[in-house]
C-alpha positions in Angstrom: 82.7 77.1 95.5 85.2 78.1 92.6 88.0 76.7 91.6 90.1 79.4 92.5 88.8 79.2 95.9 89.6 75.5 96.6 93.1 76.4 95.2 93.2 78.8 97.9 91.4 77.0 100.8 94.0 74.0 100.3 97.0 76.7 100.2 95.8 77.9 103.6 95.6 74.6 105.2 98.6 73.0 103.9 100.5 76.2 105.6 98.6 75.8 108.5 99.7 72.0 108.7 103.3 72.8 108.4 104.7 73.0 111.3 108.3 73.7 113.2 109.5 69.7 112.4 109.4 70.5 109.0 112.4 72.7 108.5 114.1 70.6 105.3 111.6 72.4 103.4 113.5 75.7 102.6 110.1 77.8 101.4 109.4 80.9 103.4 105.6 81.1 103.8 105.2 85.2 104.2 102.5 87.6 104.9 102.2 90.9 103.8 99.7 93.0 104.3 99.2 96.6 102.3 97.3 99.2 103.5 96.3 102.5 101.4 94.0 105.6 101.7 90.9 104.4 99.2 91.2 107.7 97.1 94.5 107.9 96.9 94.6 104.1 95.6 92.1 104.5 92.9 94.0 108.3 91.7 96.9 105.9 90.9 95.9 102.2 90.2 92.4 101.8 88.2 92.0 98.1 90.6 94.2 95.7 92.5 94.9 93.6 90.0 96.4 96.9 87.8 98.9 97.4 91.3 99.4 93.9 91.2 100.6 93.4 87.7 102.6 96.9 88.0 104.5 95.3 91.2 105.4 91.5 89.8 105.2 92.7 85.6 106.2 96.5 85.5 109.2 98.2 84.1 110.0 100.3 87.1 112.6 100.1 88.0 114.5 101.7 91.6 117.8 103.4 91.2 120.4 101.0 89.7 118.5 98.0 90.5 116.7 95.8 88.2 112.9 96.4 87.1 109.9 95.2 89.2 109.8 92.0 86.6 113.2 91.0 87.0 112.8 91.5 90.6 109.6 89.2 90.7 111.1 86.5 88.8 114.3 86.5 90.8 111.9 85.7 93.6 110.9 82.5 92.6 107.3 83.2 94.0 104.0 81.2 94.3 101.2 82.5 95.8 98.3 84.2 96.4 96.2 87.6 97.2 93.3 88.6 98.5 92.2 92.4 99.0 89.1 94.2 100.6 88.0 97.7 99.8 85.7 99.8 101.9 84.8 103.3 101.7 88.1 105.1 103.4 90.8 101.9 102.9 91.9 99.4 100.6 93.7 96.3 102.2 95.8 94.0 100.2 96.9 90.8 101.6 99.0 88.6 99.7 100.6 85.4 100.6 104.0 84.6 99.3 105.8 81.3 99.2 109.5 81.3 98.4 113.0 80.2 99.1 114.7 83.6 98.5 114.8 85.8 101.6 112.7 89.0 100.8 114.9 92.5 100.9 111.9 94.1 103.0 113.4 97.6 102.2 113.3 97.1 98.5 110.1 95.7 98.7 108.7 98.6 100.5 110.6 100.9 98.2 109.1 99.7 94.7 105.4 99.6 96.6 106.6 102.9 97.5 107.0 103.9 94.3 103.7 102.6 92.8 101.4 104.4 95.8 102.4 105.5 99.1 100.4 102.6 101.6 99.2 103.7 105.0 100.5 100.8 106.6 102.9 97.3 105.4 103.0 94.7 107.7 105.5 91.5 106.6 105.6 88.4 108.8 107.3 85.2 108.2 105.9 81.8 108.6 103.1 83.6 110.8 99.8 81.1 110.9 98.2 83.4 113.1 98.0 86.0 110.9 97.3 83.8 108.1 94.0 82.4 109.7 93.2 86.2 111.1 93.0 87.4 107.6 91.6 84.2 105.6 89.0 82.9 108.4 86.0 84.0 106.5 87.8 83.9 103.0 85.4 80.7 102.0 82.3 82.0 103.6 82.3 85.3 102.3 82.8 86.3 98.7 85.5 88.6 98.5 88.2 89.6 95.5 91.3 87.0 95.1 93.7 85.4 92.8 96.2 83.4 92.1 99.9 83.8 90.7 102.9 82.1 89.8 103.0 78.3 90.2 99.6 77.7 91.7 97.8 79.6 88.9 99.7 76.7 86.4 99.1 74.2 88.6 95.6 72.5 87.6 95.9 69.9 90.6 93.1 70.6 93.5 94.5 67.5 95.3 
């Protein structure tokens, strides 16, 4: 199993673990997931990565409001993503950990801006979704990565 993997596996239980006793810890643990028409995808974004790094690194920016890497960093965000492509959808599902609340509609607007999804789901602190889309994340090989703290972080506990 790679290391990026076990960073991952660990992620997804520790979230699991937590449970509603442990409220002092002020970290929202939320969901998203992206859905967009395969061809339409690849017409704008040459992978996930490249959509990726154009959401948390880009200089686009939404009317009068800061770019997408100011935006990112305000965050404070650790997390991860994982994404699987077949032939008529790509589905991106990232996990993000932080203590700022998300703006949902801003969020949507600047993936908006990038490609027009089919479909965004956001959930907060939602385990069942969380294990719904990572069951078969360490039996099967599919395309993830890290990002902000965790990729630093050379810890596998």
């Amino acid at each position: 199993m790679k290391n990026t993997t076990k960073k991952i596996e660990l992620l997804v239980n520790e979230i699991n673990q937590l449970d509603n006793a442990n409220k002092n810890d002020k970290r929202n643990n939320i969901i998203i997931v992206l859905t967009f028409s395969f061809d339409s995808f690849y017409k704008r974004c040459y992978s996930v990565s490249n959509f990726f790094k154009i959401l948390s690194n880009g200089k686009n920016t939404l009317t009068g409001m800061k770019s997408n890497r100011e935006w990112f960093k305000s965050l404070d965000v650790d997390g991860f993503y994982r994404y699987n492509i077949t032939r008529d959808i790509v589905e991106l599902t990232m996990v993000i950990s932080t203590s700022k609340k998300l703006n949902e509609l801003e969020f949507k607007s600047r993936v908006r801006k990038i490609i027009k999804p089919l479909n965004i789901v956001i959930s907060y602190n939602d385990n069942y979704l969380l294990n719904k889309k990572f069951i078969d994340v360490f039996s099967i090989e599919t395309g993830m990565a890290l990002f902000g703290g965790h990729l630093k972080n050379n810890s596998l506990k």
